[in-house]
VOPAGU-2260 file (C-alpha; in pm, 1 decimal, decimal comma):
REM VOPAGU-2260
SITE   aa  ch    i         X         Y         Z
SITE  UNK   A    0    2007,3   -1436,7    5579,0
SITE  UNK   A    1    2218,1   -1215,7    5358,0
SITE  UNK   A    2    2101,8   -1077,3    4996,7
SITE  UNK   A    3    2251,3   -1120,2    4691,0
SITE  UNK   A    4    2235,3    -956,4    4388,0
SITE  UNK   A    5    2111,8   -1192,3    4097,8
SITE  UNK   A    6    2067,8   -1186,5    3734,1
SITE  UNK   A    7    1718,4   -1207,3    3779,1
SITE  UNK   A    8    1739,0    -869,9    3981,0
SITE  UNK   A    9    1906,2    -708,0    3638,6
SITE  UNK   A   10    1814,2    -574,0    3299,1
SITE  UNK   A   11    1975,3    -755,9    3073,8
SITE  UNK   A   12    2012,9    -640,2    2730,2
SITE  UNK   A   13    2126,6    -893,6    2524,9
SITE  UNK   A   14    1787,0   -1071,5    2728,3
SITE  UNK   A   15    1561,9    -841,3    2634,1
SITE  UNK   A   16    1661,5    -780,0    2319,3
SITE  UNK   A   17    1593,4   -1168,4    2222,0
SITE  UNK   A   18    1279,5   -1175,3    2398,5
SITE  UNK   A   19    1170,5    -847,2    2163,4
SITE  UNK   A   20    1346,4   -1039,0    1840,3
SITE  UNK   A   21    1118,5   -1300,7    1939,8
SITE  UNK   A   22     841,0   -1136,3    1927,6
SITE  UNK   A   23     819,1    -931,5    1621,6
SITE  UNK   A   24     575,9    -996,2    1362,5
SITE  UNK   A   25     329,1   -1124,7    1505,7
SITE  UNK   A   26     109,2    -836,0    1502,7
SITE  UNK   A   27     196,1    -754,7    1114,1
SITE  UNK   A   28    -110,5    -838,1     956,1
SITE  UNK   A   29      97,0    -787,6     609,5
SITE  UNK   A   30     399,0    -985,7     713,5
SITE  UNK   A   31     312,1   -1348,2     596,5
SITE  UNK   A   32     253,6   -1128,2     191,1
SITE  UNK   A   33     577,7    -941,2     254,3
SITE  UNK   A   34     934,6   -1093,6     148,5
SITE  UNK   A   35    1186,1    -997,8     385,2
SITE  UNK   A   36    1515,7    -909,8     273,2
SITE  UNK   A   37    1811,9    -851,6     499,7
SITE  UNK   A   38    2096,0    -786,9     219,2
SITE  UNK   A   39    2113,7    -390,3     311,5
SITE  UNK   A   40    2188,2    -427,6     672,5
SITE  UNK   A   41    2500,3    -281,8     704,1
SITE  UNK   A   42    2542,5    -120,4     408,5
SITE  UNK   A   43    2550,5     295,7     335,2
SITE  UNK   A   44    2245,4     536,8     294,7
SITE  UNK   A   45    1861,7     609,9     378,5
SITE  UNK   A   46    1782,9     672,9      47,4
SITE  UNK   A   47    1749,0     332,6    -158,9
SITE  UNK   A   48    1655,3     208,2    -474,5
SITE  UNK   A   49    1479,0    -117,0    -542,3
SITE  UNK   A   50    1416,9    -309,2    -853,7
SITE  UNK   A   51    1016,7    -370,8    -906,7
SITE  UNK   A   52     793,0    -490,3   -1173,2
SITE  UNK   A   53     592,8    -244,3   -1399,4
SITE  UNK   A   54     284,1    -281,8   -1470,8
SITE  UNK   A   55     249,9    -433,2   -1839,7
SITE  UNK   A   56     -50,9    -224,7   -1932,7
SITE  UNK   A   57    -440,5    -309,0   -1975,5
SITE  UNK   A   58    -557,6    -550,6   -2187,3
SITE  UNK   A   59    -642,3    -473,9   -2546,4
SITE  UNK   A   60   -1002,0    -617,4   -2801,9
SITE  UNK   A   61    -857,9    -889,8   -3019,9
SITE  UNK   A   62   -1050,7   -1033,1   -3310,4
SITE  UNK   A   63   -1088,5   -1357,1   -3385,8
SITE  UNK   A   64    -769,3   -1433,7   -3583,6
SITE  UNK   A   65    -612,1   -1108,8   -3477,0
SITE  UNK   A   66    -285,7   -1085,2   -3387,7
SITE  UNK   A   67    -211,2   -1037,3   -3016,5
SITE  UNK   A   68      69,4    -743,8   -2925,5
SITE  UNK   A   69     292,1    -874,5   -2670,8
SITE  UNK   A   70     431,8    -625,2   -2406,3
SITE  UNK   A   71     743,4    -691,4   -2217,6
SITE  UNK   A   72     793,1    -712,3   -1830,3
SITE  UNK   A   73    1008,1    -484,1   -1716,7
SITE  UNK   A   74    1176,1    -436,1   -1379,8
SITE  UNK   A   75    1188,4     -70,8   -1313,7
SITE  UNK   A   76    1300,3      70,0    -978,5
SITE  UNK   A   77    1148,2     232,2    -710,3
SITE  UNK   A   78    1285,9     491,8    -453,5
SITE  UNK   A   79    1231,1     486,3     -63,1
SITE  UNK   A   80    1354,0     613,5     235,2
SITE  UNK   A   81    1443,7     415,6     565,5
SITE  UNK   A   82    1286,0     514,5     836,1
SITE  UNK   A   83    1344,5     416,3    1204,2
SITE  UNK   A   84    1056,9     260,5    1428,2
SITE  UNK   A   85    1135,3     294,2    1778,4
SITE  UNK   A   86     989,7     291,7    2144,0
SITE  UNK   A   87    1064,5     288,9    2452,2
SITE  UNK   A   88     969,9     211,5    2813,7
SITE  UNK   A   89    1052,0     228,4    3204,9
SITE  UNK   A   90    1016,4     -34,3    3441,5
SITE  UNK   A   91    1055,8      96,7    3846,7
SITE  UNK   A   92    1289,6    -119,0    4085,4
SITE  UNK   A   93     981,4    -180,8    4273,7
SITE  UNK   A   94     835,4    -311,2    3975,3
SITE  UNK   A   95    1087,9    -567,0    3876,2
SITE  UNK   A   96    1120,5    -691,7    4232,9
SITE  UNK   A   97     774,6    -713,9    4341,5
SITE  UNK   A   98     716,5   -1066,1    4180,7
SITE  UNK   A   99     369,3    -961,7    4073,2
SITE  UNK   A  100     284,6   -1085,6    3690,7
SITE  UNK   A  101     659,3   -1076,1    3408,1
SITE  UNK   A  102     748,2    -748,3    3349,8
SITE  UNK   A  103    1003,3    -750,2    3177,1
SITE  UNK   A  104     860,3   -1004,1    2967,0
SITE  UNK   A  105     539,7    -740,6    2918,3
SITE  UNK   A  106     781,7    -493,9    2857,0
SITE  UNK   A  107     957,9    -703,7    2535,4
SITE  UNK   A  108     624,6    -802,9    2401,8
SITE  UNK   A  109     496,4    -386,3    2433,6
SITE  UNK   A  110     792,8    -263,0    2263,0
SITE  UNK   A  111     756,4    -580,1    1974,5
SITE  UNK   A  112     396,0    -458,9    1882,4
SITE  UNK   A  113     487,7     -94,1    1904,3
SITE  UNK   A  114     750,7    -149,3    1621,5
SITE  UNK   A  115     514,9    -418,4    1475,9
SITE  UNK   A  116     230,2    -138,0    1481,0
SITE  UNK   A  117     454,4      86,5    1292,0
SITE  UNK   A  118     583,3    -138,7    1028,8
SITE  UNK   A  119     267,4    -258,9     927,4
SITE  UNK   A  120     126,9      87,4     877,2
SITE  UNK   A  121     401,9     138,5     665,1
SITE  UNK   A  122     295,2    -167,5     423,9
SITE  UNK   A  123     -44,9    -112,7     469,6
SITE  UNK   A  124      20,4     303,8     330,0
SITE  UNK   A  125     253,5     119,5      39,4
SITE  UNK   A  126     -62,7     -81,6     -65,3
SITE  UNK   A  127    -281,0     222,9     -77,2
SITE  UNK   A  128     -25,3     424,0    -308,5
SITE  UNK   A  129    -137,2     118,0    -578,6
SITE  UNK   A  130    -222,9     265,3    -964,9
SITE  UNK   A  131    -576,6     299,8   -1038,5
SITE  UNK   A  132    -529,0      86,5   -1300,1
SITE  UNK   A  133    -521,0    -159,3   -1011,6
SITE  UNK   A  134    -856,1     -80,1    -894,3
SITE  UNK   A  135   -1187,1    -212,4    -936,1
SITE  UNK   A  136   -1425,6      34,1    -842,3
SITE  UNK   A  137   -1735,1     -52,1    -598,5
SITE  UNK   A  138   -1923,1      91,3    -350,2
SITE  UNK   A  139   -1992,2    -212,2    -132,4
SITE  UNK   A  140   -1823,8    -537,4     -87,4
SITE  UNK   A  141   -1994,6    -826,7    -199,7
SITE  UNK   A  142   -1897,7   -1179,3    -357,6
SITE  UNK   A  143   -1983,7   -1055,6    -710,9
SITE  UNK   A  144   -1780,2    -735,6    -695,3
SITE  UNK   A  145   -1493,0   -1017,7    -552,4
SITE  UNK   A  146   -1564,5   -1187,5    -832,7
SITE  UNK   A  147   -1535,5    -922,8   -1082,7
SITE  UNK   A  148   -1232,9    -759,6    -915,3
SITE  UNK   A  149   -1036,0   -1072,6   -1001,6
SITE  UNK   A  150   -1017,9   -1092,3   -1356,3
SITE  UNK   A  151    -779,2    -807,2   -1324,2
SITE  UNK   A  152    -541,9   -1090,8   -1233,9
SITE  UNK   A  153    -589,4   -1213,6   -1570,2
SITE  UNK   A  154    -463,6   -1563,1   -1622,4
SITE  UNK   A  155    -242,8   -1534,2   -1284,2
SITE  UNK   A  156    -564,8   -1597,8   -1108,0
SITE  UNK   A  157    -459,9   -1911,6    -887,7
SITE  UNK   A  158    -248,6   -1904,8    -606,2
SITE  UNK   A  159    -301,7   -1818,7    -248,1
SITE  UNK   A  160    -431,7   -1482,3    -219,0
SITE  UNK   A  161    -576,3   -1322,8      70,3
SITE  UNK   A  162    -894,4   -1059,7     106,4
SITE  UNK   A  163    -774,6    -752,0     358,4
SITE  UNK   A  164   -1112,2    -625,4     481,9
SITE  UNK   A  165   -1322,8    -475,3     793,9
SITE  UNK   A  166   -1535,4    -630,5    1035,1
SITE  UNK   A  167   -1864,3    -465,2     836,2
SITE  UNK   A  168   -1740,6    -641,4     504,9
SITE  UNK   A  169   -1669,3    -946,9     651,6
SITE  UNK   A  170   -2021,0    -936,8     798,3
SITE  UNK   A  171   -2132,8    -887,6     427,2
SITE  UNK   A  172   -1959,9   -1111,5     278,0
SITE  UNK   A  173   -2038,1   -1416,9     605,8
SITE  UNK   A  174   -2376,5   -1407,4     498,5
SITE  UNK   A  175   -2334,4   -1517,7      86,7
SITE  UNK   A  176   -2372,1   -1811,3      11,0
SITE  UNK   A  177   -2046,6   -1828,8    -149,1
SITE  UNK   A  178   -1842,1   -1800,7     141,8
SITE  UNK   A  179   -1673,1   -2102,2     313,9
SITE  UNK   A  180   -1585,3   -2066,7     693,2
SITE  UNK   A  181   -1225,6   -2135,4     802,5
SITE  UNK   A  182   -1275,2   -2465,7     984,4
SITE  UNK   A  183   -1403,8   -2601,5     634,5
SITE  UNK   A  184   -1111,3   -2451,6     417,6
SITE  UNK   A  185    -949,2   -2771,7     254,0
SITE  UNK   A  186    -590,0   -2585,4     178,6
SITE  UNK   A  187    -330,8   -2471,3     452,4
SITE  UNK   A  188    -431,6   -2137,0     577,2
SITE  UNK   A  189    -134,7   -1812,4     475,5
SITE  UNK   A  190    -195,4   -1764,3     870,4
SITE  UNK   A  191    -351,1   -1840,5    1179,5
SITE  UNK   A  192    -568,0   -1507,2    1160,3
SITE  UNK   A  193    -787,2   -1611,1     808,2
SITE  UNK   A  194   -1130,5   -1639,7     937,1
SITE  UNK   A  195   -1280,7   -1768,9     601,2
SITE  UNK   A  196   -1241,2   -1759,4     213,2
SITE  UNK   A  197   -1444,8   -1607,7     -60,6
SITE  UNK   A  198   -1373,0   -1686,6    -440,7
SITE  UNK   A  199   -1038,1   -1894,5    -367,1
SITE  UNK   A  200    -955,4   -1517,2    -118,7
SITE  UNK   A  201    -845,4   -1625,7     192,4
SITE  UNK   A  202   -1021,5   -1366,5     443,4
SITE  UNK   A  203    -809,9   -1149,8     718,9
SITE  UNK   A  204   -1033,0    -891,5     961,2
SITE  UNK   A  205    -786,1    -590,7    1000,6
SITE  UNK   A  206    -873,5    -218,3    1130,9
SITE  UNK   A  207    -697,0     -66,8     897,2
SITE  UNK   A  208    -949,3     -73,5     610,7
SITE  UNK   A  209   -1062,1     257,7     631,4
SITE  UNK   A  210   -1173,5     560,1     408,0
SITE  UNK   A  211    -855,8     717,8     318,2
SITE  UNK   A  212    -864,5    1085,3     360,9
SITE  UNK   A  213    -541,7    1150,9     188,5
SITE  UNK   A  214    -652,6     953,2    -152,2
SITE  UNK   A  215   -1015,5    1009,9    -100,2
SITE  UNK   A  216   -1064,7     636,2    -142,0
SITE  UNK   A  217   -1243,6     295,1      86,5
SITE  UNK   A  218   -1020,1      -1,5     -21,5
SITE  UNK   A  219   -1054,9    -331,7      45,1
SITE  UNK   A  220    -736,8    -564,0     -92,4
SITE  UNK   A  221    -639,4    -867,9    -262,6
SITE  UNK   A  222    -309,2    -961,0    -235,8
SITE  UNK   A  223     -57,3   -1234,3    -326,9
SITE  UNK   A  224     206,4   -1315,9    -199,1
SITE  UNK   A  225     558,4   -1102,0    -301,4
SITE  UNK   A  226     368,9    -841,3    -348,2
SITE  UNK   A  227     536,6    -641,0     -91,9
SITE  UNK   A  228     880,7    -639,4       5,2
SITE  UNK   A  229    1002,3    -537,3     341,9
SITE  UNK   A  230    1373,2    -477,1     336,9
SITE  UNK   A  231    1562,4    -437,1     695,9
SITE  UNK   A  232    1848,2    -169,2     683,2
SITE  UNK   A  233    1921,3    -271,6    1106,1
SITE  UNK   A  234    1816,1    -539,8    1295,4
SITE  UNK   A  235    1566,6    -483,3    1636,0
SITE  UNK   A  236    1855,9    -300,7    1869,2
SITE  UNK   A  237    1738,1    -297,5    2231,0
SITE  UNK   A  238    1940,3     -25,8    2463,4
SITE  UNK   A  239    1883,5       7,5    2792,4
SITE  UNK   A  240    1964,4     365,8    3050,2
SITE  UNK   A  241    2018,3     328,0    3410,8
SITE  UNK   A  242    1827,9     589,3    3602,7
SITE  UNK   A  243    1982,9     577,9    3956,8
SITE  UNK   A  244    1814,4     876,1    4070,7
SITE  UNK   A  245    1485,9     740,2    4008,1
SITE  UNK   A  246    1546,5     403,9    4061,4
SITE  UNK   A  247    1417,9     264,1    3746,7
SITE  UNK   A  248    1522,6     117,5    3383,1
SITE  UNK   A  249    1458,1     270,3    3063,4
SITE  UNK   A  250    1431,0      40,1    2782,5
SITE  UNK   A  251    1450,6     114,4    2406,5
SITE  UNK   A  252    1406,9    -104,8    2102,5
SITE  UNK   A  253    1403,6      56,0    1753,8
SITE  UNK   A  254    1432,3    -115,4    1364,7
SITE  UNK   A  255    1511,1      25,8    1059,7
SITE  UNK   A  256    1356,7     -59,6     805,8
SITE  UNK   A  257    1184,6      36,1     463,0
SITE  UNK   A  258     804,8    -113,6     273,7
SITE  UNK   A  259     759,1    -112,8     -98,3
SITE  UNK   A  260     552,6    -217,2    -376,4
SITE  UNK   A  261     742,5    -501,2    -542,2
SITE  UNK   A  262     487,0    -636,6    -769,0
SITE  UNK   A  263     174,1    -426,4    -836,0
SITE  UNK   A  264      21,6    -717,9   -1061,0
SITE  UNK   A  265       4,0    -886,8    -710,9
SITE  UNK   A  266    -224,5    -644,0    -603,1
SITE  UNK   A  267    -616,3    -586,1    -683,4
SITE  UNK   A  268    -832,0    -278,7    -507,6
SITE  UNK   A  269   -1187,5    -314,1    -417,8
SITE  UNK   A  270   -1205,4      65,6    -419,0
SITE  UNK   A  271   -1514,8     313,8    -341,7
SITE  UNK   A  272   -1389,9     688,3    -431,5
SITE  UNK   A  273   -1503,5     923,1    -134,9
SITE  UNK   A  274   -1385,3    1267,7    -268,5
SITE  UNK   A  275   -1156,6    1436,6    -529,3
SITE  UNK   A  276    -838,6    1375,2    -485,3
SITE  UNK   A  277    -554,4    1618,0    -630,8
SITE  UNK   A  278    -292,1    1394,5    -790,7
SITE  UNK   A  279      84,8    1518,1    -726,1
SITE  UNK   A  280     392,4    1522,5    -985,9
SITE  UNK   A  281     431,1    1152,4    -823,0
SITE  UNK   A  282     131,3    1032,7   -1038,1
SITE  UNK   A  283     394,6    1044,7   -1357,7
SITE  UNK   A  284     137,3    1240,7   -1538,7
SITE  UNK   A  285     246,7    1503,2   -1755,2
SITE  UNK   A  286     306,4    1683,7   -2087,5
SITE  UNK   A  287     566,2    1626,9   -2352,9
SITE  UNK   A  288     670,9    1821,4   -2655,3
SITE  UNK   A  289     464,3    1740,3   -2973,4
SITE  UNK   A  290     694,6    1662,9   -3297,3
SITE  UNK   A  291     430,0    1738,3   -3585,1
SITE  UNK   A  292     296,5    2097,9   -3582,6
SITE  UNK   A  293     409,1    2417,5   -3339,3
SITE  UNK   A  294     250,5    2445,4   -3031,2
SITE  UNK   A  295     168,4    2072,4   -2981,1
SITE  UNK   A  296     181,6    1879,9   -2686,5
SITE  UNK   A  297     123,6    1528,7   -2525,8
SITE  UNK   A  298     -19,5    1442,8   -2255,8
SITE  UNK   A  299     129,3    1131,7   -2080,6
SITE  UNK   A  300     -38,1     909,5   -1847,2
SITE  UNK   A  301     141,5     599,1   -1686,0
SITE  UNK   A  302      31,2     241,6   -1752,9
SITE  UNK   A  303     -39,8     274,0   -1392,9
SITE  UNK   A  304    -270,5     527,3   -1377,2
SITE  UNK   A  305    -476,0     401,7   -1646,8
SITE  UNK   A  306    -833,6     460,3   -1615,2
SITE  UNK   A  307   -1031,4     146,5   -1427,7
SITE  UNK   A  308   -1330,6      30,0   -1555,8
SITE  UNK   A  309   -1602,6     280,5   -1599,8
SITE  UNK   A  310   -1416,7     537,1   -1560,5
SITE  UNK   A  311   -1223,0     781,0   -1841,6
SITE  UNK   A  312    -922,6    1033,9   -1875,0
SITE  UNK   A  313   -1055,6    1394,0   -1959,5
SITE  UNK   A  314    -877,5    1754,7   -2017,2
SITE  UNK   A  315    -869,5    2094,6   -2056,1
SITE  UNK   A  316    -663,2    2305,6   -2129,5
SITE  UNK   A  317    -619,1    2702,5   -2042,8
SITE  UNK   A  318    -385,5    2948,2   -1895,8
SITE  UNK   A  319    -501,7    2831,1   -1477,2
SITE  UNK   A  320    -254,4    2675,7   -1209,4
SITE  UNK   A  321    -600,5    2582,7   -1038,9
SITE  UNK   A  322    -715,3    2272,2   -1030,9
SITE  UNK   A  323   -1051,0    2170,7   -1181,9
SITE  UNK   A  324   -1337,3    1988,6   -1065,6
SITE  UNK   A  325   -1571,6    1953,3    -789,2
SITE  UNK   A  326   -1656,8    1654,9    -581,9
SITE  UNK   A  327   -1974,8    1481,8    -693,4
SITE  UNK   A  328   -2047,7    1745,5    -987,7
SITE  UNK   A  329   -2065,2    1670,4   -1356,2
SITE  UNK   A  330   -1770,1    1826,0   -1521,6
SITE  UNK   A  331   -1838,4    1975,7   -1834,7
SITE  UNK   A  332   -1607,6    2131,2   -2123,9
SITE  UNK   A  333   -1351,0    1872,3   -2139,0
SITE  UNK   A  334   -1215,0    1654,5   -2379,7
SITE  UNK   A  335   -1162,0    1280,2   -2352,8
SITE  UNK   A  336    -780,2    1191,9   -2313,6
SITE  UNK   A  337    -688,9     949,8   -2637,5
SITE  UNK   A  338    -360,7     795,6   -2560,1
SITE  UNK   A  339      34,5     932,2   -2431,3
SITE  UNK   A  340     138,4     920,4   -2818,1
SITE  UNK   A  341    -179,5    1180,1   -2963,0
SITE  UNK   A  342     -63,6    1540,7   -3057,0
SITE  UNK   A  343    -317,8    1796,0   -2894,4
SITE  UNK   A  344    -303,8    2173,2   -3060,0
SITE  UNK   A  345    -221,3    2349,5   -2755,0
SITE  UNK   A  346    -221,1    2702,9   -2922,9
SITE  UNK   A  347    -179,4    2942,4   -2627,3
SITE  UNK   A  348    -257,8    2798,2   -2333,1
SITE  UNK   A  349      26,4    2692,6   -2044,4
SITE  UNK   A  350    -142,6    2436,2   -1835,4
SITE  UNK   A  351    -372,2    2146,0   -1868,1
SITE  UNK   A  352    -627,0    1982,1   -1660,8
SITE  UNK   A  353    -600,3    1627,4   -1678,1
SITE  UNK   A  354    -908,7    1451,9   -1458,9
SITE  UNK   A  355   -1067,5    1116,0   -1403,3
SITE  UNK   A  356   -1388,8    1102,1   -1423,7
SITE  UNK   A  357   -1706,0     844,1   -1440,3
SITE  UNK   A  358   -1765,1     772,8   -1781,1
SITE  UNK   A  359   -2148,6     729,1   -1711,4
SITE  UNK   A  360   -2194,6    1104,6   -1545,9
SITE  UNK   A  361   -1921,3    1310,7   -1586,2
SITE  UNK   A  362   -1856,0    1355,1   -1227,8
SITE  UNK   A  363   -1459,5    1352,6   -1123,8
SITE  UNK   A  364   -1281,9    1133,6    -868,8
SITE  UNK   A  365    -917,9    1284,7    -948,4
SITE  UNK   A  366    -778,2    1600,0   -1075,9
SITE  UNK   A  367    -416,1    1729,3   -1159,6
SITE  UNK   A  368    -272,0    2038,5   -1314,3
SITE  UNK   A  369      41,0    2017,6   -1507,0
SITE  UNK   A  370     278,8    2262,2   -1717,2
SITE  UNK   A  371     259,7    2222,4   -2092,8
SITE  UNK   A  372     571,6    2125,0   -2234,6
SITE  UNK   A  373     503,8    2237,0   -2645,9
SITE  UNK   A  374     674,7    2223,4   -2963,0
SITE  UNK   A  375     862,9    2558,6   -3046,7
């Protein structure tokens, strides 16, 4: 009997490249909080910019029959750059044609997680570049410190939200008496993956709530929905390179794509701080010219970087590039930051030392050293 060569017997790539399409997102853990938006596909540049909400500022004391300032909400925009997930893989002739187990449908549903992998890294690093004004500081996870953590919601505190944590907080947090196991949640669950709610926080177990080395912070999440946007410069392209000489398929699937922070408001940190962390020019902090007397300056901190609760703005100023402050060590000598409108004598001196610091003990949790920009 004579043999044919089949379709079966062939890489296809217009195949595999559904089966991958098929595939992705399910292994985004952040996918189901993320709108998608596929209106830059096609179009010019890696270098975007994206409209997205500002953060209105902290809460202010009113008396009773005071007069409450209204802010406005602002769309700002935000700059990112595409980058391209990709990964690839080889399959053998002898491994296509030896009927054991679907390989190439193992090889779409590798190369979907890969990319999956990578994308949600990508939303998971956008949530950790959140203001500390969006951060309720803790050092364990508990229902109370849930609790607490949501009033900085404010009066947008309904809604689906979900809790991002590890498998030790979700032990915790199992054992209050507050919590309410999936299989006796009465509302439809954001996805398949919740394993229980908390305060109205629907629950998701995910490895990637970890101590951040590069922001010296532990955080745990809550996040609404919209809070993230995911916008797709390329769809999944699958390519595949026949290797005669070796008798074997290379497959590669690659997206590009871009995460960012849409709506911060959307976002609340459960945050333990787990070192100093030197701020960058990225913070927005920095130093202004005064207008009053000569040699005045301001110091300017963002609505975003406002201090959380317990905590306060400090600085010092001298003639140093060095950063000040040392990791679990009062700091002394400092002045506490007022505002980004008060005139500070800066006299001499060319740099200042702006730091966050626990209001109870002095000690510092971030640290930045601008430039002074002064009146003539």
């Amino acid at each position: 009997m004579s043999e044919y060569t089949k379709k079966e017997h062939l890489v296809i790539p217009e195949v595999i490249a559904d089966l991958v399409e098929t595939k992705l997102g399910d292994n985004i853990t952040l996918l189901p909080l993320a709108e998608e938006d596929n209106t830059l596909v096609g179009q010019p540049g890696d270098t975007l910019k994206f409209p997205a909400f500002k953060y209105i500022g902290k809460a202010a004391v009113v008396n009773e029959n005071g007069q409450i300032e209204t802010g406005k909400l602002e769309a700002g925009t935000t700059q990112a750059t595409v980058h391209k997930y990709a990964k690839g893989i080889s399959i053998t002739d002898e491994a296509r044609l030896s009927g054991h187990g679907d390989p190439m449908g193992e090889a779409a549903k590798q190369l979907a997680r890969a990319i999956d992998q990578g994308v949600d890294d990508e939303l998971f690093s956008v949530l950790n570049s959140v203001g500390v004004s969006r951060k309720h500081i803790n050092t364990t996870i508990s229902a109370d410190n849930i609790a607490d953590a949501l009033v900085l919601f404010g009066e947008d505190l309904t809604g689906d939200k979900v809790l991002l944590t590890d498998a030790a907080g979700f032990a915790a947090l199992r054992k209050d008496g507050d919590y309410i196991r999936a299989s006796d949640m009465g509302q439809r669950m954001i996805t398949d993956e919740v394993v229980g709610e908390i305060w109205g926080c629907q629950i998701l177990i995910t490895n990637k709530i970890k101590n951040n080395t590069t922001v010296s912070e532990k955080s745990h999440f809550i996040v609404k929905p919209g809070a993230l946007r995911l916008v797709n410069k390329r769809g999944t392209q699958v390519e595949v390179q026949r290797e005669a000489d070796y008798m074997r398929d290379n497959i590669y699937a690659s997206k590009h794509c871009v995460a960012y922070l849409y709506d911060a408001s959307k976002v609340v940190a459960l945050t333990q701080f787990t070192g100093l962390q030197a701020l960058t020019s990225t913070s927005g902090i920095k130093t202004i010219k005064g207008t009053t007397a000569s040699g005045d300056t301001i110091i300017v901190i963002p609505d975003d970087m406002a201090a959380p609760a317990g905590y306060k703005w400090v600085y010092k100023l001298d003639t140093s590039a060095d950063n000040i402050g040392q990791w679990d060590t009062a700091l002394t000598g400092t002045t506490d930051w007022a505002d980004s409108e008060t005139e500070i004598a800066a006299s001499t001196n060319t740099k200042a030392h702006v730091v966050l610091v626990n209001a109870a003990d002095g000690k510092p949790v971030k640290t930045i050293t601008v430039a002074i920009d002064k009146k003539a």
